[in-house]
SELOLUM-134976 format. One record per residue (C-alpha): x, y, z. Coordinates in steps of 0.1 Angstrom, whole numbers. Layout:
BEGIN
+-------+-------+-------+
|     u |     v |     w |
+-------+-------+-------+
|     X |     Y |     Z |
...
+-------+-------+-------+
//
This chain:
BEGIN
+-------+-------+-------+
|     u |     v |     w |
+-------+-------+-------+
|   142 |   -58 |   136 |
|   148 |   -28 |   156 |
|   156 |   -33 |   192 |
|   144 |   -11 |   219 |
|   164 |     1 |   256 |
|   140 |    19 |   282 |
|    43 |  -161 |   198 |
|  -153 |  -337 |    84 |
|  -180 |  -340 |   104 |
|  -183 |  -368 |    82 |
|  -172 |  -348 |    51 |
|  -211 |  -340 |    45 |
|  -212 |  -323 |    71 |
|  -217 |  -285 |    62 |
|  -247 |  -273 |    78 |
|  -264 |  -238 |    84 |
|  -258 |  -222 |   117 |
|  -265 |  -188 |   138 |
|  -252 |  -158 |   157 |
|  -269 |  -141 |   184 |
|  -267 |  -120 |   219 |
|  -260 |  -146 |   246 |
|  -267 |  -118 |   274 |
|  -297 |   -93 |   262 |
|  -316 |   -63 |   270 |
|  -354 |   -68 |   281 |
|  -365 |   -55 |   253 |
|  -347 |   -80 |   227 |
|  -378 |   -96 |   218 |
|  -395 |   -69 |   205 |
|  -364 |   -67 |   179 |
|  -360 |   -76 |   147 |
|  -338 |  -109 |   148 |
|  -324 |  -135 |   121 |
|  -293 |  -158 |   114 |
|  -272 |  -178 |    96 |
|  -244 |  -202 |   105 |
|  -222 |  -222 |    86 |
|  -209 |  -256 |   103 |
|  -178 |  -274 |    91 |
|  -159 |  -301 |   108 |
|  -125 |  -322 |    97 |
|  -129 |  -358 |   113 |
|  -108 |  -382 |   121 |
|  -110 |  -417 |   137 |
|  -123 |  -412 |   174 |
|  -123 |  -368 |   166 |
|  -126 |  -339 |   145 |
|  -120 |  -295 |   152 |
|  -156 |  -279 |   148 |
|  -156 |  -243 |   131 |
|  -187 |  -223 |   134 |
|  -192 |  -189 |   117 |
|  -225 |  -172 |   131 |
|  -242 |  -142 |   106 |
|  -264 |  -117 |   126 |
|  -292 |  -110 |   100 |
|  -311 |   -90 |   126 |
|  -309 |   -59 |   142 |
|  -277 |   -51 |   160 |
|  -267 |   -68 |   192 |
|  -244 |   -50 |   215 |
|  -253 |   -67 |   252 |
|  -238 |  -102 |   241 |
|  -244 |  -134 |   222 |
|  -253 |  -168 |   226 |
|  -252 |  -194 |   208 |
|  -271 |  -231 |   212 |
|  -274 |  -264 |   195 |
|  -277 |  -304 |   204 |
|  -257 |  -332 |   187 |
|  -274 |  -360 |   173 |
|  -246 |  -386 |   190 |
|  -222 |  -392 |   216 |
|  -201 |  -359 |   201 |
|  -180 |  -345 |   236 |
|  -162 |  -312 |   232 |
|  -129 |  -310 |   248 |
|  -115 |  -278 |   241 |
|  -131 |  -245 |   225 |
|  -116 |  -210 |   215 |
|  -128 |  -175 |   204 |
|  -164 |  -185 |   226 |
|  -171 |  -200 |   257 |
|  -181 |  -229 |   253 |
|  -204 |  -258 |   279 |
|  -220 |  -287 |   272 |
|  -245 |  -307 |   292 |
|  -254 |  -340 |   276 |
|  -258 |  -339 |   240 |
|  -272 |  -296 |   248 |
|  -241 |  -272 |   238 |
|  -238 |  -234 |   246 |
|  -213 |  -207 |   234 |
|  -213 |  -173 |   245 |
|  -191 |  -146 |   230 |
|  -157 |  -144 |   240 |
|  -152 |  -109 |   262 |
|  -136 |   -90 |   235 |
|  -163 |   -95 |   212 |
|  -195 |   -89 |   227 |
|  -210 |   -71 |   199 |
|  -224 |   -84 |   165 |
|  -236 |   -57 |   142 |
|  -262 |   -64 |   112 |
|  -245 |   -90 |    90 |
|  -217 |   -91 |   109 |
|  -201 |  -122 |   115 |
|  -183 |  -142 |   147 |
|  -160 |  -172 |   142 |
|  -153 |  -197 |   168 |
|  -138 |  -235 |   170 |
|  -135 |  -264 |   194 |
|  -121 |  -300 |   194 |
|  -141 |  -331 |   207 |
|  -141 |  -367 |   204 |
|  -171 |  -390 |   190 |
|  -173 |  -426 |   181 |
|  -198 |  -441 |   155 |
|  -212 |  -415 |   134 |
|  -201 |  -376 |   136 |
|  -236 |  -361 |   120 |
|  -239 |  -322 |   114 |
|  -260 |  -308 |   142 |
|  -292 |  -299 |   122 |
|  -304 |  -267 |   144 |
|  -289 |  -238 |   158 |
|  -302 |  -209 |   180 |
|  -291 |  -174 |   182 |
|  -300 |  -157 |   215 |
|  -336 |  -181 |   218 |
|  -341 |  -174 |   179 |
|  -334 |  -206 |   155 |
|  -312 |  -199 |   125 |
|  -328 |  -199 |    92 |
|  -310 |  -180 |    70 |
|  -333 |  -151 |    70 |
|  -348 |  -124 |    95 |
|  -388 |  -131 |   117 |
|  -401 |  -127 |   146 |
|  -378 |  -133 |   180 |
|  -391 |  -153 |   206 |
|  -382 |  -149 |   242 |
|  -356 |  -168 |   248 |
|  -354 |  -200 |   265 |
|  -342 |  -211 |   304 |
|  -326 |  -236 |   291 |
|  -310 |  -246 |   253 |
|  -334 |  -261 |   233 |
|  -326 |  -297 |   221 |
|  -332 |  -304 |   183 |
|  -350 |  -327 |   169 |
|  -331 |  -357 |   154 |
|  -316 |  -356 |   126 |
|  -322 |  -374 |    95 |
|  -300 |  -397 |    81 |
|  -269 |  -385 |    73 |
|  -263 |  -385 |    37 |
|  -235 |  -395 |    16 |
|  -205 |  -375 |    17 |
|  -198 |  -354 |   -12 |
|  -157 |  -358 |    -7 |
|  -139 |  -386 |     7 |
|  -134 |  -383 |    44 |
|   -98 |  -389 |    55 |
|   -83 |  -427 |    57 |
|   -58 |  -418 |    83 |
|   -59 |  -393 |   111 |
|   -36 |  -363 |   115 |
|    -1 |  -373 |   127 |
|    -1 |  -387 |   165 |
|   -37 |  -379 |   167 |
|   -23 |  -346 |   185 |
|     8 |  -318 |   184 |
|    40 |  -331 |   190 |
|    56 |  -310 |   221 |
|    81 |  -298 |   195 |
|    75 |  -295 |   164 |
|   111 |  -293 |   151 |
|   126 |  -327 |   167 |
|   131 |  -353 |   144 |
|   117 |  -334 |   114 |
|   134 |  -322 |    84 |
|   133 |  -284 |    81 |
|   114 |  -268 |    43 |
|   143 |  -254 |    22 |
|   127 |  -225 |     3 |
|   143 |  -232 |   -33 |
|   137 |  -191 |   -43 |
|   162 |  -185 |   -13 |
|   181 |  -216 |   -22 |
|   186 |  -201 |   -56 |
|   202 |  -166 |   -45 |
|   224 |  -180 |   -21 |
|   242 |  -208 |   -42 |
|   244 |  -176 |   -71 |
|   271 |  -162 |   -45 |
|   301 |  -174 |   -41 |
|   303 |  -201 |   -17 |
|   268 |  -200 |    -8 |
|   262 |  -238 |   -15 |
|   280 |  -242 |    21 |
|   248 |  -228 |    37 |
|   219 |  -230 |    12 |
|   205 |  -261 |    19 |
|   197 |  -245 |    57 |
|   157 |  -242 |    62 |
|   143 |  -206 |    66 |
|   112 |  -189 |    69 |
|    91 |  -176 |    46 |
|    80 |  -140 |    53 |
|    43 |  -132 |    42 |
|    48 |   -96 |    46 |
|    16 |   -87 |    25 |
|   -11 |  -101 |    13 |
|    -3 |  -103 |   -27 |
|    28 |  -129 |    -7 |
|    -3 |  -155 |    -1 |
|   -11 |  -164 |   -34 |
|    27 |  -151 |   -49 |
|    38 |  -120 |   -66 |
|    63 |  -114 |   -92 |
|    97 |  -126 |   -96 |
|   113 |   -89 |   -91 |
|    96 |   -82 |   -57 |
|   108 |   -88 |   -26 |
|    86 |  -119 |   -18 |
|    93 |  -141 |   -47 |
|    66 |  -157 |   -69 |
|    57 |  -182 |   -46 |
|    29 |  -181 |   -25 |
|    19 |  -200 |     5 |
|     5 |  -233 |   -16 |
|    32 |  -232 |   -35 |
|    57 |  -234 |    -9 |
|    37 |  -269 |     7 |
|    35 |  -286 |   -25 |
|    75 |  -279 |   -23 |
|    77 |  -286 |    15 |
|    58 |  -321 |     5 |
|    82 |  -327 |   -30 |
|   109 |  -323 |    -7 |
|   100 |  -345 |    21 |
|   104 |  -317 |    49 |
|    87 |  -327 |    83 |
|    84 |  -290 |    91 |
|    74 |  -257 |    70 |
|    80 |  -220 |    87 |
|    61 |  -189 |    75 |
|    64 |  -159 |    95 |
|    29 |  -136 |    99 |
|    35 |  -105 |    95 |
|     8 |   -78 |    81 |
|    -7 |   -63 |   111 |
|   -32 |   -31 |   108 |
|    -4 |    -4 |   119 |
|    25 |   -29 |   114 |
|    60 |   -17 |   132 |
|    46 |    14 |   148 |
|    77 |    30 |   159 |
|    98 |    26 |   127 |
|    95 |    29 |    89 |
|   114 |     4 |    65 |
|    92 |   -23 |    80 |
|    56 |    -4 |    75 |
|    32 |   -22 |    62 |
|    -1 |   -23 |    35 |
|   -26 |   -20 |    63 |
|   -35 |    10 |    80 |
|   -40 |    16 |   120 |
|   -77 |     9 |   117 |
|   -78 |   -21 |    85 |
|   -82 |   -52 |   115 |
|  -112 |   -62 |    96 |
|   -91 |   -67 |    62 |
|   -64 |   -82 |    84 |
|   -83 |  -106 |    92 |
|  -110 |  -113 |    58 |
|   -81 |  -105 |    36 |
|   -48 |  -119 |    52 |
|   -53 |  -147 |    81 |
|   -84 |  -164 |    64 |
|   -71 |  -172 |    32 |
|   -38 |  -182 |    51 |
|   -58 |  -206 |    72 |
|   -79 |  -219 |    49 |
|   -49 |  -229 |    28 |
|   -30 |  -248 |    62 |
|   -61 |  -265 |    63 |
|   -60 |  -287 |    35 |
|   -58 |  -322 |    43 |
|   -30 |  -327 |    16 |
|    -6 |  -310 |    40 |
|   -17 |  -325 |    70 |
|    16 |  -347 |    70 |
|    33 |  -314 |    73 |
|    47 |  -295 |   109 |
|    30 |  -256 |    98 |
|    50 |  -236 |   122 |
|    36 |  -198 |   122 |
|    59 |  -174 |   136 |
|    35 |  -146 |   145 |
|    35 |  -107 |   143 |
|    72 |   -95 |   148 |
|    81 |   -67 |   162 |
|    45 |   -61 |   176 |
|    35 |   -65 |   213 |
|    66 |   -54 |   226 |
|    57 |   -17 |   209 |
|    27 |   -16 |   232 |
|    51 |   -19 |   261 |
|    81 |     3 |   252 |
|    71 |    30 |   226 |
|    38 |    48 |   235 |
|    34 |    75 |   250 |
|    58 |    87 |   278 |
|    86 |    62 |   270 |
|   118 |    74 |   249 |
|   108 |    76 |   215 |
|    73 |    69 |   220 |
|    53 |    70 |   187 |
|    18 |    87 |   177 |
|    13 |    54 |   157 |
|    17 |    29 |   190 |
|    -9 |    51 |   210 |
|   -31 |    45 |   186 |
|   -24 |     8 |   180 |
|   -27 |     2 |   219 |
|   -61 |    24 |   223 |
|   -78 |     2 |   194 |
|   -65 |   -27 |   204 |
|   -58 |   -37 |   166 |
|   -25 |   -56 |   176 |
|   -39 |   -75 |   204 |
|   -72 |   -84 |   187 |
|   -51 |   -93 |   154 |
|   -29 |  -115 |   173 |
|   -59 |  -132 |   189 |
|   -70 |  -142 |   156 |
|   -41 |  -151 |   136 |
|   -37 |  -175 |   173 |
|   -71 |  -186 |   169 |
|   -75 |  -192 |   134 |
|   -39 |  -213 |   127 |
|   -41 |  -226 |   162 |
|   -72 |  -243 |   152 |
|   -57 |  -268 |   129 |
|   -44 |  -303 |   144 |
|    -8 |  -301 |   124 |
|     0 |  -260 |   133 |
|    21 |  -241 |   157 |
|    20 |  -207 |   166 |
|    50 |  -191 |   181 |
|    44 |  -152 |   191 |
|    75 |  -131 |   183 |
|    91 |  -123 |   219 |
|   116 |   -94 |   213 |
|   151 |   -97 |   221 |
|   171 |   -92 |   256 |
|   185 |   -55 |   245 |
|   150 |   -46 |   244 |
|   126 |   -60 |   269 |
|   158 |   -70 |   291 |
|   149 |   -41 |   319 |
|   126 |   -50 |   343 |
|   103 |   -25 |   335 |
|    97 |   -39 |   303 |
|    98 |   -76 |   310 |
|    71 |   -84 |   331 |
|    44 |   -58 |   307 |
|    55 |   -76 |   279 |
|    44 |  -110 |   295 |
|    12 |   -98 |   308 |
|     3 |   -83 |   274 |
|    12 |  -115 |   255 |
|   -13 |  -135 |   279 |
|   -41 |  -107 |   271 |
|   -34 |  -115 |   232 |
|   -33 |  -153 |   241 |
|   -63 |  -148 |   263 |
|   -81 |  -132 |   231 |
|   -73 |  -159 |   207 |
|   -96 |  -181 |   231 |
|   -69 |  -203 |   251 |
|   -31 |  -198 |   259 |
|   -31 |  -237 |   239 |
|   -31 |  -215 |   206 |
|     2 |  -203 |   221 |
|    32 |  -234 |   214 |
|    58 |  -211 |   224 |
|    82 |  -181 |   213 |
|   108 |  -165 |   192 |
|   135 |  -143 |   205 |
|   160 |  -125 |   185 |
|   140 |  -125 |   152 |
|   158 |  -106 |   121 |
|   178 |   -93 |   153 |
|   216 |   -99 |   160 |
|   222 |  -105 |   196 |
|   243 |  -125 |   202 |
|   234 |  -163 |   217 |
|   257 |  -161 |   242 |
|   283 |  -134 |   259 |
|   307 |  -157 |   279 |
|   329 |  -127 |   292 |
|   302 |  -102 |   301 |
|   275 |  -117 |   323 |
|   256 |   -89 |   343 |
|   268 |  -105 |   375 |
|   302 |   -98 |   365 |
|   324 |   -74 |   380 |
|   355 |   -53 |   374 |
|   373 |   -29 |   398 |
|   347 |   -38 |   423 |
|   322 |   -30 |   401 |
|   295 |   -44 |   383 |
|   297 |   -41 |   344 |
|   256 |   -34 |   346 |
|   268 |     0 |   353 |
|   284 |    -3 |   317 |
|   275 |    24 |   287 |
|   267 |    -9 |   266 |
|   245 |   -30 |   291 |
|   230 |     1 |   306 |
|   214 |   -19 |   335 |
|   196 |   -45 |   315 |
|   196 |   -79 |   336 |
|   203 |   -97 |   301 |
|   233 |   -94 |   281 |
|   228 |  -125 |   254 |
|   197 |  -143 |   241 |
|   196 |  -176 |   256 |
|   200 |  -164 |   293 |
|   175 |  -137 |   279 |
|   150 |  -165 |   260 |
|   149 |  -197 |   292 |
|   142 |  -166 |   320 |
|   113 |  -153 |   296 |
|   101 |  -184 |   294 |
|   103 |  -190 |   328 |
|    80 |  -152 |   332 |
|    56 |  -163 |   309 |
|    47 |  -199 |   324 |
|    47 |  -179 |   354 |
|    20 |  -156 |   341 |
|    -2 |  -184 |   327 |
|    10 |  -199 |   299 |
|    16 |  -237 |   299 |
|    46 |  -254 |   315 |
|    55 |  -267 |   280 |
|    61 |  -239 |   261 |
|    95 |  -239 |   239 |
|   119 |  -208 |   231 |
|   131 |  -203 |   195 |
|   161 |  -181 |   191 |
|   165 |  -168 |   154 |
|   206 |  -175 |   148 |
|   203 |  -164 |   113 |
|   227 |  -134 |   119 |
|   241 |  -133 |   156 |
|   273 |  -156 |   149 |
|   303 |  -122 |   151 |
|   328 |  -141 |   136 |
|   361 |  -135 |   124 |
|   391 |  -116 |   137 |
|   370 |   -93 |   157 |
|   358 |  -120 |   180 |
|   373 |  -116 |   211 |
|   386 |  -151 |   223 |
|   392 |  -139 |   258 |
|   380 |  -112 |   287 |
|   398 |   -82 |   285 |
|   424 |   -67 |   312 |
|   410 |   -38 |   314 |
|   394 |   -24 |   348 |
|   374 |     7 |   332 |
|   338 |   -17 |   331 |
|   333 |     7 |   293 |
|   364 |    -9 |   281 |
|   364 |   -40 |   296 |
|   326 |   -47 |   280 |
|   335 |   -34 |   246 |
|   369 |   -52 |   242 |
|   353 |   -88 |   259 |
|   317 |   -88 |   244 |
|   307 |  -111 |   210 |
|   282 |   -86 |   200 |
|   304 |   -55 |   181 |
|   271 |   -32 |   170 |
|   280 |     3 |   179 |
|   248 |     3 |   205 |
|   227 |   -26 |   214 |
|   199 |    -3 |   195 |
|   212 |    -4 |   161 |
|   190 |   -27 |   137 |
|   195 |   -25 |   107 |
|   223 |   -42 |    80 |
|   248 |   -43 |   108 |
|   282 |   -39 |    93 |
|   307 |   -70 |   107 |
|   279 |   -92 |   116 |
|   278 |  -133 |   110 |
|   256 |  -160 |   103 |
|   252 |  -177 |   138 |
|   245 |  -213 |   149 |
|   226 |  -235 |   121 |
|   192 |  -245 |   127 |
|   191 |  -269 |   156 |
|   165 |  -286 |   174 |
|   164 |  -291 |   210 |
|   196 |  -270 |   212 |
|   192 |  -260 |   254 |
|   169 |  -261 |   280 |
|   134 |  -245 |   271 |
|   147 |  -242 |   235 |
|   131 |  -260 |   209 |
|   153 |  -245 |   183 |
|   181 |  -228 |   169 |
|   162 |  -210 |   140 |
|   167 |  -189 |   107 |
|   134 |  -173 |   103 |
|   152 |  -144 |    87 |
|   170 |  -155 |    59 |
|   201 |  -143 |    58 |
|   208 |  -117 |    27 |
|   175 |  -105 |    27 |
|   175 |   -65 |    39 |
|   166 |   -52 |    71 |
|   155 |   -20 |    49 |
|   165 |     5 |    22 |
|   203 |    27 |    29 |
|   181 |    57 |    10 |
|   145 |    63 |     3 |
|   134 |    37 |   -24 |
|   105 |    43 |   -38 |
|    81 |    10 |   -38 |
|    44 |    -4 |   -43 |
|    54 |   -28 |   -11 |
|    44 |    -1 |    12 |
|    83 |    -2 |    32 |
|    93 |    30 |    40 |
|   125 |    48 |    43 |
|   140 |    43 |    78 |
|   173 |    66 |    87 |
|   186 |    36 |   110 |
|   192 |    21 |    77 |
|   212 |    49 |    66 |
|   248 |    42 |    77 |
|   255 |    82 |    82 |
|   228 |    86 |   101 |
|   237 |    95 |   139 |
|   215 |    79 |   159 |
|   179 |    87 |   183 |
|   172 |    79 |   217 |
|   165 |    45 |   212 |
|   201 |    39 |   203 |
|   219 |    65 |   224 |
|   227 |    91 |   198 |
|   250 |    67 |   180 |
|   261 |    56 |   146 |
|   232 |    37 |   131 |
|   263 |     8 |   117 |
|   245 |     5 |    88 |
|   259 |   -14 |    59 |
|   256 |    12 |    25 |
|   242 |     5 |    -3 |
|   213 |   -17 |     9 |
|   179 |   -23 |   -12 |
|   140 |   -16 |     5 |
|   136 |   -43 |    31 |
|   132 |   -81 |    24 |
|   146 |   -80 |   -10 |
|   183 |   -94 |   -16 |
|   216 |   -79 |     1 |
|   246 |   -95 |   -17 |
|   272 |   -75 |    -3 |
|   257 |   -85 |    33 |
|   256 |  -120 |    25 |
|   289 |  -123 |    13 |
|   295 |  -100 |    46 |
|   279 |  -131 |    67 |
|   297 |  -159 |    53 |
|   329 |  -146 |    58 |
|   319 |  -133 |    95 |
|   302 |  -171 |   106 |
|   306 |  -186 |   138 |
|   309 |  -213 |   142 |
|   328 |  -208 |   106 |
|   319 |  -223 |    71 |
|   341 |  -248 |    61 |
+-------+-------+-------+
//
């Protein structure tokens, strides 16, 4: 991606709930109020995730809602998201989340929590929207209460309609990393173009993501497009067939997607977050939910190429794009983020890692800090920084892992190669220096002091007889850098189907400090984007840094883009740049 310089109930229990203002306006009684909730909850042993969706049936409310119901047992919440939630004996509370204060007519608010129980886990059999008590239709609103009402008991809980679960999700809890000691998913419609080239049964049986790039990819598309027929139930049945411990699917549909380039634009317009998140994160979630892949790892790798925009291409910066001052005013990326977090963060076998850039373009320390700080605000929105396991750097990218000859604290003549056309001042020149000092910012910032780095390897290896294999002589710092780094793009900018590149290190777990794994989330021989316009009912565009006699823009100094010619519309398969990969690999294919 393009780099820029300047992450039940006892199964019965489905019961109606509300939504409501939880801070209102004197005059709210006198308004017309009503609601509906819906109730679910996935049970284990000793506890279960609550998900409560709240309908306003009433007039709209702008000031703030609250919700409030009592348990019929011992039920203790632990941990909430997308509300704020307290409890005081068996009397709960959740008030809207700051980001959502408003709840128009029939408009809907989701939120989720974990807690423990023993003995029974009944359905609450009350709730109460700002005082009023959900019914399912509109009346009267009474004033509402100084304290939350407590139901009355409930009746006896009657017999489940589906079996509750014999055994309870893996450890009772999320494994610190998700990749150790689990066998990685190997997506057989991948598996099946790599081994038709030749030699490409040396690395097709390597796991890799799968990109859901649009929302026909959930439920599968044709054979011919770029996703493949599978969709995202298909490839857990496989995961299960095949006896993988971990599956990877990479998010990646936001309202306004890739705002400062083309050949990775997406289906969903600058102001579609509602569709994003009815039509695209739902269905995904409600498919991870299904207790017949609760043996499975889910890894989500969310939103490439997204945050980072916010930071370094709006207004004012080099190359700043009409599209990312709009994304950053609505807040469509940082609200979408918040609920892809929240809604696959909710589940007790899923892990969410936010997509973190790469060193050649948040590397600067005007960029590395913002891009932190706005990652917390999108954690912050999804309800808790725990919806957050960690991060990927490097993703469809190909810097290099790591520059052994040309560390920024380097010097040559006396001077420090920093000052270098290719580093241009960035305090980074390789990913995993890059990746453990962002992880370092972002624990800093708030995030949790167990957070792990992934560093997509899939095409950063620079193999072959262009490898340099020692630091150059040379005491000009321009040629000293460019005859002693690993890296050989043109400029650190270019993207896109870069000519002489290799696969990097294999999928690895637990590879370096703060890295929980060596990863291919782009699967190598799948485009970065189109050489020419292509025309497509994918909605990818025609970027010129794709175009190999294209001369370059400000994000990449004016230079060559080093395309690779001949290239297809992005995601769909590259045979000439696989082939390229294989024979560039490092370490090499044997």
């Amino acid at each position: 991606m393009r780099p820029v310089l300047i992450r039940g109930l006892t199964a019965a229990a489905a019961a109606t709930l509300v939504s409501g203002l939880g801070v209102f306006a004197a005059t709210s009684a006198s308004a017309a109020a009503g609601c509906r909730v819906a109730y679910t909850a996935n049970s284990w042993s000793t506890g279960f995730t609550g998900a409560v969706t709240v309908t306003n049936l009433g007039d709209p409310i702008s000031g703030g809602w609250r919700l409030t119901w009592s348990f019929a047992g011992n039920q203790q919440i632990t941990q909430g998201w997308s509300a704020t939630i307290s409890q005081s004996g068996q009397s709960v509370t959740a008030t809207n989340p700051s980001w959502a204060a408003s709840l128009p007519t029939n408009g809907t608010a989701n939120f989720g929590f974990n807690a423990s129980y023993s003995g029974t886990n009944a359905a609450p059999t009350s709730f109460s929207l700002n005082g009023t008590v959900c019914t399912g239709s509109t009346g009267p609103t009474t004033s509402p209460p100084t304290s939350p009402p407590v139901s009355t008991p409930p009746p006896t809980t009657p017999p489940p309609t589906t079996p509750p679960p014999t055994t309870p999700p893996p450890a009772g809890s999320k494994v610190d990393n998700p990749y150790a000691g689990a066998k990685g998913y190997v997506n057989p419609e991948w598996k099946a173009k790599a081994e038709a080239e030749p030699g490409g049964n040396r690395v097709s049986n390597n796991p890799t993501a799968v990109w859901l790039d649009r929302i026909a990819a959930i439920e599968g598309t044709d054979s011919s497009s770029s996703n493949g027929s599978m969709g995202v139930r298909d490839h857990l049945d496989a995961a299960l067939a095949q006896g993988a411990g971990y599956i990877q699917f990479v998010i990646y549909n936001l309202p306004g997607r890739d705002c400062a380039a083309l050949a990775s634009n997406g289906e969903l317009g600058p102001n579609d977050l509602p569709r994003y998140k009815s039509e695209y994160i739902d269905p995904i979630a409600a498919i991870q939910a299904d207790a017949k892949y609760r043996s499975l790892r889910i890894i989500n790798i969310v939103e490439i190429d997204s945050l980072p925009n916010l930071v370094t291409n709006t207004s004012g910066q080099a190359g700043g794009t009409a599209t990312c001052d709009t994304m950053k005013a609505n807040g469509g990326y940082v609200q979408g983020i918040g609920y892809a977090l929240n809604k696959l963060g909710a589940l007790a076998n899923t892990y969410n890692y936010v997509d973190a850039a790469h060193h050649g373009w948040i590397g600067w320390d005007s960029n590395f800090g913002p891009t932190a700080d706005i990652m917390l605000q999108a954690a912050q929105a999804s309800g808790s920084v725990n919806n957050v396991t960690g991060f990927i750097t490097n993703t469809a990218n190909y810097s290099a892992l790591r520059e052994p000859f040309i560390q920024p604290t380097t010097t040559v003549g006396g001077q420090s190669i920093r000052q270098s056309k290719w580093l241009d001042w960035n305090q980074y020149s390789d990913e995993l220096t890059f990746a453990q000092a962002f992880r370092q910012k972002l624990v800093s910032v708030g995030f949790n002091s167990n957070i792990g780095m992934l560093i997509d390897t899939s095409r950063n290896g620079w193999g072959g007889s262009a490898r340099p294999t020692a630091a150059s002589t040379s005491t000009n710092i321009d040629t000293y850098v460019n005859e002693s780094r690993i890296d050989r793009r043109i400029h650190a900018g270019n993207w896109c189907n870069q000519a002489g590149a290799g696969l990097g290190e294999r999928p690895t777990a637990a590879p370096a400090s703060g890295i929980d794994a060596y990863v291919w989330v782009k699967p190598p021989g799948e485009s970065d984007g189109s050489s020419t316009l292509i025309p497509n009912d994918e909605g990818k565009g025609f970027d010129r840094m794709c175009d190999p006699t294209y001369t370059g823009n400000a994000r990449n100094g004016n230079s060559l883009s080093g395309a690779l010619p001949g290239a297809p519309i992005s995601g769909a398969w590259f045979s000439a740049q696989f082939r390229e990969l294989m024979a560039n690999a490092y370490p090499p294919l044997s």
